[in-house]
PLY file of the C-alpha trace (Angstrom):
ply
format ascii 1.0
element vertex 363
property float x
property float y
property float z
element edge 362
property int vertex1
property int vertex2
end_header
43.92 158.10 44.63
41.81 155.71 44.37
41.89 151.76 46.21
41.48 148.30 44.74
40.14 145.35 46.02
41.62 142.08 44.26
38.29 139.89 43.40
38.22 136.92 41.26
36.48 137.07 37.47
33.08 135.22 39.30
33.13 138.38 41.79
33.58 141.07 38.65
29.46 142.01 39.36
30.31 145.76 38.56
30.34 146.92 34.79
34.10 146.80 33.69
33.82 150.71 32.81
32.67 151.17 36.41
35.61 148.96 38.08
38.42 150.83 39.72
41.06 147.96 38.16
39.52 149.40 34.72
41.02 152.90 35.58
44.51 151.67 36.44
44.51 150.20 32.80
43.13 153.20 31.49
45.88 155.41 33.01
48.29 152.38 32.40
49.49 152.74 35.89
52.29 150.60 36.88
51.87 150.64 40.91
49.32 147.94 40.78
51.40 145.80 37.94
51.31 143.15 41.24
47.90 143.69 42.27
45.90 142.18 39.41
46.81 141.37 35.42
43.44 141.95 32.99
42.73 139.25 30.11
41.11 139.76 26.89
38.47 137.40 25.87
38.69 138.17 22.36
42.19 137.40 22.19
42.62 135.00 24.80
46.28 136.85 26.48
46.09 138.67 29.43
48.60 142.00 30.33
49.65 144.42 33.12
47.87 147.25 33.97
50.57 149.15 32.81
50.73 147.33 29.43
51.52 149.75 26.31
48.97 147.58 24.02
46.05 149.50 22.92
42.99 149.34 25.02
40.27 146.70 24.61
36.82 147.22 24.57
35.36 146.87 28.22
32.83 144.25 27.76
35.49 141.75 26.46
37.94 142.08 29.61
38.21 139.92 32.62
40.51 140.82 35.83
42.29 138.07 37.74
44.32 138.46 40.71
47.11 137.08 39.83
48.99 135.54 36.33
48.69 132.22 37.39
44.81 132.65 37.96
45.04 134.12 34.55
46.87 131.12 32.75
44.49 128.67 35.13
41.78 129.97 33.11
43.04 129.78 29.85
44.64 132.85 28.63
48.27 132.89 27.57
50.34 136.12 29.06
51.60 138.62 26.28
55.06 139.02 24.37
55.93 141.77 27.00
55.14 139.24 30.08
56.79 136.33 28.00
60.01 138.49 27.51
60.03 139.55 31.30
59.45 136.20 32.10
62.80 134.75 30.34
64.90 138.46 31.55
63.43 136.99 35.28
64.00 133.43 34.84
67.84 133.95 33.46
68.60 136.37 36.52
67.24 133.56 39.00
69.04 130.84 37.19
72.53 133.22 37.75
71.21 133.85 41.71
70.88 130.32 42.41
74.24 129.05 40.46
76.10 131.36 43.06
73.72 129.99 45.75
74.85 126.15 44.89
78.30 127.68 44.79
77.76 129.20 48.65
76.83 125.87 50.06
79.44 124.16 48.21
82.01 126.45 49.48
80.95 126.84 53.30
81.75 124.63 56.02
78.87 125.27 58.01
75.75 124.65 56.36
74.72 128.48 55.40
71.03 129.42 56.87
68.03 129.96 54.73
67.66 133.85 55.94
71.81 134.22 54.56
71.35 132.68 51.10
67.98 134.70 50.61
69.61 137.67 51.76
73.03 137.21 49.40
70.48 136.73 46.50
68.70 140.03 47.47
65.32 137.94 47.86
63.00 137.12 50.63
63.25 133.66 52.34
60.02 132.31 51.08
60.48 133.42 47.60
64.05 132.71 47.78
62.80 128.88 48.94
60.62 128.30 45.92
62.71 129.57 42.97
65.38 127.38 44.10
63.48 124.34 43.98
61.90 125.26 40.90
65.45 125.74 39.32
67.17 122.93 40.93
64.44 120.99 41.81
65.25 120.48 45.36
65.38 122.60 48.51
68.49 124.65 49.59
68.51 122.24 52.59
68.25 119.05 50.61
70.77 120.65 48.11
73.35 120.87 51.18
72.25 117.60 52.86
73.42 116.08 49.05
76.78 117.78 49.12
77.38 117.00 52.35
76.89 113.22 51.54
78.94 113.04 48.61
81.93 114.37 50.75
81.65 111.95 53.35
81.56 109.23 50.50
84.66 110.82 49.21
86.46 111.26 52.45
85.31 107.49 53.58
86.71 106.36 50.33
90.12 107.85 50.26
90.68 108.53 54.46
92.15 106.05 56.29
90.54 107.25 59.24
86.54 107.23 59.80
87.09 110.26 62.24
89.54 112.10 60.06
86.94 111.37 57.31
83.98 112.98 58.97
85.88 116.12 59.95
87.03 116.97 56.75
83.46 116.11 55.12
82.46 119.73 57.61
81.15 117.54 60.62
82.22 119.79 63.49
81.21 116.75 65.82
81.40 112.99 65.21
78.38 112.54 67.30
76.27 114.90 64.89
77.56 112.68 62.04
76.79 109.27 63.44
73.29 110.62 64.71
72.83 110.78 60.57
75.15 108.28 59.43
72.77 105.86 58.34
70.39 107.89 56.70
73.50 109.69 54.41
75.16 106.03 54.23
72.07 103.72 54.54
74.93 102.02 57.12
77.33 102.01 59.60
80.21 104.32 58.29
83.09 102.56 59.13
80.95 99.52 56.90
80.42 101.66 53.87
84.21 102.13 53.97
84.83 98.56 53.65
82.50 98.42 51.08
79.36 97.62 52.35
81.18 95.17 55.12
78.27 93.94 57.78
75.09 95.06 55.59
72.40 93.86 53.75
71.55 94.09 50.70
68.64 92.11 49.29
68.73 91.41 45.62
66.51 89.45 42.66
67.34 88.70 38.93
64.49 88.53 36.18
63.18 88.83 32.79
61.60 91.70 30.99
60.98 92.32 27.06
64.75 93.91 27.45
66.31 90.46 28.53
67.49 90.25 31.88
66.84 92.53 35.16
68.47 92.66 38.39
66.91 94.94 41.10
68.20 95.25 44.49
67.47 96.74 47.62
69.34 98.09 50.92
67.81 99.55 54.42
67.01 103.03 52.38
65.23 101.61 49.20
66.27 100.44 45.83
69.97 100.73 45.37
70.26 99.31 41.64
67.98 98.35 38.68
70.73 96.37 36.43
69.83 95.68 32.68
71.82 92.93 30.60
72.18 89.84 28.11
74.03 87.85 30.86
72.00 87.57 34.73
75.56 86.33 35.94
77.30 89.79 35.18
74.43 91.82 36.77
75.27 89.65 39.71
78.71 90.02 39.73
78.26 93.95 38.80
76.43 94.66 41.96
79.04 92.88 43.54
81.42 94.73 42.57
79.29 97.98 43.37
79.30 96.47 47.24
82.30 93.89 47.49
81.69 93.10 51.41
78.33 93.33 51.58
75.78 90.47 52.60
74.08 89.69 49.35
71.15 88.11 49.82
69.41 86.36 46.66
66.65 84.24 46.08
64.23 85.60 48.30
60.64 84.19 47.57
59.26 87.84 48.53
61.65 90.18 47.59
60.89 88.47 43.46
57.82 89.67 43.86
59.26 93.18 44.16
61.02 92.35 40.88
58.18 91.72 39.29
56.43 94.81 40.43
59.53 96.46 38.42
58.43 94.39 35.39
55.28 95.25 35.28
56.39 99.15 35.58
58.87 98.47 32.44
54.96 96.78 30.65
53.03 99.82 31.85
55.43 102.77 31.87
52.60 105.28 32.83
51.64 103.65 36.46
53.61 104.75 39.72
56.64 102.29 40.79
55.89 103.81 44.33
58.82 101.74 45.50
61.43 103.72 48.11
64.72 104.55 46.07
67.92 104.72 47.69
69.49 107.29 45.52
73.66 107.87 46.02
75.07 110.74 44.37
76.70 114.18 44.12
74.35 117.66 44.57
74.93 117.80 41.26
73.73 114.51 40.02
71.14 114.40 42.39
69.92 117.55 40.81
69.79 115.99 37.21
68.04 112.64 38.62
64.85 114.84 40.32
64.60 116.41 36.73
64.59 113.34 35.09
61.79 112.16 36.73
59.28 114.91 36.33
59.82 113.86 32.41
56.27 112.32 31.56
56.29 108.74 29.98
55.49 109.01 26.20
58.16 111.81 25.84
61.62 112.70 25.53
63.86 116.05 26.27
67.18 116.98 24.76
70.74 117.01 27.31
70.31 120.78 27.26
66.96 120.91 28.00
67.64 119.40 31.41
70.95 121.65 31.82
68.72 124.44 31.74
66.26 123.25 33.78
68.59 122.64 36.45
70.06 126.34 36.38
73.40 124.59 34.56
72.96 125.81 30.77
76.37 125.37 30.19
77.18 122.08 31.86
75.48 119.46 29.32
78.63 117.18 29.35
78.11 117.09 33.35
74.16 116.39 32.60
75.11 113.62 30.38
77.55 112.30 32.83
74.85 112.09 35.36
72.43 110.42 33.02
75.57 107.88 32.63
76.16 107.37 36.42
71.99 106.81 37.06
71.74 102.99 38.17
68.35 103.02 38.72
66.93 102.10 35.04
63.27 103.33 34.26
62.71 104.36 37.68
65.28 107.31 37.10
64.29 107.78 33.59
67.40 108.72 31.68
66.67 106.91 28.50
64.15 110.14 28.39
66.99 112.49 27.08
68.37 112.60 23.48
70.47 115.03 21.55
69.02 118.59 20.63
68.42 117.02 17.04
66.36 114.18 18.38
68.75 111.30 17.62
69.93 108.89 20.16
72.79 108.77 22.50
74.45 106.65 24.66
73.20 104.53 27.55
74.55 102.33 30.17
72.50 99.29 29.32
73.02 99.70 25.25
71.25 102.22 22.82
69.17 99.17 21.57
67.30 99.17 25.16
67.12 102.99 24.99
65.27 102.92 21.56
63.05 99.79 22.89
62.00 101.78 25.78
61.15 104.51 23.72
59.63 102.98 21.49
57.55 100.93 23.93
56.35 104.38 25.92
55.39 105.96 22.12
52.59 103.74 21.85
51.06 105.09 25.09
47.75 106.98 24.81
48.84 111.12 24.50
0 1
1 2
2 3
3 4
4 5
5 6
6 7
7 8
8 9
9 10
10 11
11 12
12 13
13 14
14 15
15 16
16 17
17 18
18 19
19 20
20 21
21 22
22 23
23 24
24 25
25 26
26 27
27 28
28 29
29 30
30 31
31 32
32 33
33 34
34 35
35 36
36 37
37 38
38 39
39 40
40 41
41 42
42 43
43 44
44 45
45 46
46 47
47 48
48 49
49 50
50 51
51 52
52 53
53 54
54 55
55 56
56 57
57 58
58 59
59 60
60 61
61 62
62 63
63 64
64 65
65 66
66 67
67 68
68 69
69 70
70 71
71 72
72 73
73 74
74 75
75 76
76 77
77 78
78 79
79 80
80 81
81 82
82 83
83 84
84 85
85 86
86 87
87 88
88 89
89 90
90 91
91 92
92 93
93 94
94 95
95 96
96 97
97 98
98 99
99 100
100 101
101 102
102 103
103 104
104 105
105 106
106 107
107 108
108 109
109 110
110 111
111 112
112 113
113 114
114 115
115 116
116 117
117 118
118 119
119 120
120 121
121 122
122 123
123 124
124 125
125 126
126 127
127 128
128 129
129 130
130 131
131 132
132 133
133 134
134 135
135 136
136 137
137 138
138 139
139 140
140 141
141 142
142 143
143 144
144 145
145 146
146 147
147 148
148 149
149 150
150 151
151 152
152 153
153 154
154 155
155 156
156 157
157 158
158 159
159 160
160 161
161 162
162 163
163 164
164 165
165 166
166 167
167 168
168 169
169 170
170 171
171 172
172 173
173 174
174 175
175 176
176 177
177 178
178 179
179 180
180 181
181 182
182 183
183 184
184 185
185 186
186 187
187 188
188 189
189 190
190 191
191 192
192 193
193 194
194 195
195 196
196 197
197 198
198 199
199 200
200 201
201 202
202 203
203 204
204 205
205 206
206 207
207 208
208 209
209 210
210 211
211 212
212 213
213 214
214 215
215 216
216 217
217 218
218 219
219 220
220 221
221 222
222 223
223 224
224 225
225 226
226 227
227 228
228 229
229 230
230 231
231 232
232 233
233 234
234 235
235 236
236 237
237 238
238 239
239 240
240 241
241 242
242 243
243 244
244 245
245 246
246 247
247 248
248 249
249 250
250 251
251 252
252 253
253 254
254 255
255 256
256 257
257 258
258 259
259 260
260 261
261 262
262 263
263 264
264 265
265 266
266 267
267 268
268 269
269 270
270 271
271 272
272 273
273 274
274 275
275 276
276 277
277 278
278 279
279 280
280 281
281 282
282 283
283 284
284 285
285 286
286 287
287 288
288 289
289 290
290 291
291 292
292 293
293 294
294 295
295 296
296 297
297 298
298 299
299 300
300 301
301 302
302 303
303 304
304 305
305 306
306 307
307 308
308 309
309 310
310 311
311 312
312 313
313 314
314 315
315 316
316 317
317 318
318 319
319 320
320 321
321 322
322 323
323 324
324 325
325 326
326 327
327 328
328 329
329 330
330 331
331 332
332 333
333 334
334 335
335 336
336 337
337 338
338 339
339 340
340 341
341 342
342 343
343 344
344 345
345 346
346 347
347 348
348 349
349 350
350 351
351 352
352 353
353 354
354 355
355 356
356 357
357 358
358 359
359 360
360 361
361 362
């Protein structure tokens, strides 16, 4: 038997013929398939040592350590990788739909070690194909469901302390050490509708007409589009019916006009705090939203996919409908499979302006 040390293609100072990786690939030997992958410059895709492909000549290979290190350097991983790949993706997507189900389902948050272990993975790797999947971390995943139950409770309890009991609180005092961060207020205010806080808010124009943008303790609450500044008013009123709204605000318009100038220059950073309210699964859709580049666009089940949901596209164009954070959440992103438009909150004449305004961006 003979041992391998992984190097790096600027290490590979031996002859290829005279490497020991070159022997595993030789014998095809799949015990080292996850020590190092070998690329062929010739052809620019890289394989497993164990890859049934006829051998290349030694002077064009390169070894890398790893498949990432591989694609980092240019070379595209063959059919057989690209067909493990989707066999590997599709059994994590089914892993971490019964995950989401778990934490759903339990009334004590479960741990990261029992999830990992019900999946039949370790921790760490357990850790990072969930938030590739569902792009957020098992505990941010729970911290979301938890919220939207104590939204639900607080909404239809007519007790705060019944509420958090039956939102899985085992202890009021745990729940009103977090309260405001979940609520972004007091709880017993949230249930009467915002009663007691404030919430700053500013109404301008934009090449889409008019723009409301307000803001609570957490971050921005609501980006409003509309014909009619009145309505946006009185529909952020209606969103928070006791709270203290608090309008023209010399320096809070010049947050509002950092928005604008986001809606002119899609491709710079808002890099405003967002208070985002939502379920798990919502919350889900929203973080894959905004890893969509400006300048593109990505079809309903695109994003169910993404998300480890392929067959919950009505629920992904739900979410897109519930989003009231225009641009910053970019939902106007997402179209049918066949490219055409679909619905949106603020009219499908704004979606196609905003489109059409990102399509002149430099690719």
């Amino acid at each position: 038997m003979y041992s391998i040390r992984n190097t790096g293609p600027a290490e590979q100072t031996l002859s290829t013929e005279k490497d020991p990786r070159w022997q595993a690939v030789v014998e095809r030997n799949p015990d080292f398939d996850d020590q190092f992958v070998y690329a062929v410059k010739t052809t620019g895709i890289y394989c497993r040592p164990s890859s049934p492909s006829r051998h290349p000549k030694p002077e064009n290979v390169i070894f890398f350590s790893s498949a990432e290190e591989a694609e980092a350097h240019g070379f595209r991983p063959s059919k057989r990788i690209q067909q493990d790949q989707g066999s590997t993706n599709s059994r994590h997507i089914k892993l971490i739909s019964r995950a989401c189900w778990q934490i759903e389902q339990a009334d004590i948050e479960p741990s990261l070690n029992t999830l990992a272990t019900s999946a039949g993975l370790s921790p760490f790797h357990f850790h990072r194909v969930f938030k590739a999947i569902t792009g957020m971390t098992p505990k941010k995943y729970a911290q979301a469901h938890r919220a939207q139950r104590v939204h639900n409770e607080l909404t239809n309890s007519h007790s705060v302390t019944r509420a958090i009991y039956d939102a899985g609180f085992n202890s009021s005092s745990r729940f009103y050490e977090s309260s405001r961060k979940i609520l972004g207020m007091k709880p017993l205010d949230f249930k009467e509708g915002g009663n007691n806080t404030d919430i700053y808010f500013a109404v301008g124009e934009c090449y889409l007409g008019a723009i409301l943008v307000a803001q609570s303790i957490k971050g921005i609450c609501a980006i409003f589009l509309g014909n009619n500044p009145d309505k946006l008013v009185r529909d952020l009123q209606d969103r928070f019916p006791n709270a203290n709204l608090i309008g023209n605000d010399r320096l809070y318009e010049q947050l509002v006009a950092r928005v604008v100038g986001f809606l002119e220059n899609p491709e710079m950073d808002l890099q405003l705090p967002l208070d985002i309210q939502g379920t798990a699964f919502q919350k889900r859709v929203w973080a894959a939203l905004q890893d969509i580049p400006a300048g593109t666009t990505v079809s309903y089940t695109d994003i169910a996919e993404k998300i480890g949901s392929p067959k919950s596209v009505r629920a992904v164009a739900g979410a897109c409908g519930a989003n009231l954070l225009a641009v910053a959440i970019p939902c106007h992103r997402v179209v049918r499979r066949d490219g055409s438009l679909s619905g949106y909150r603020w009219g499908i004449e704004r979606k196609q302006q905003l489109l059409d305004k990102e399509s002149q961006l430099s690719p």
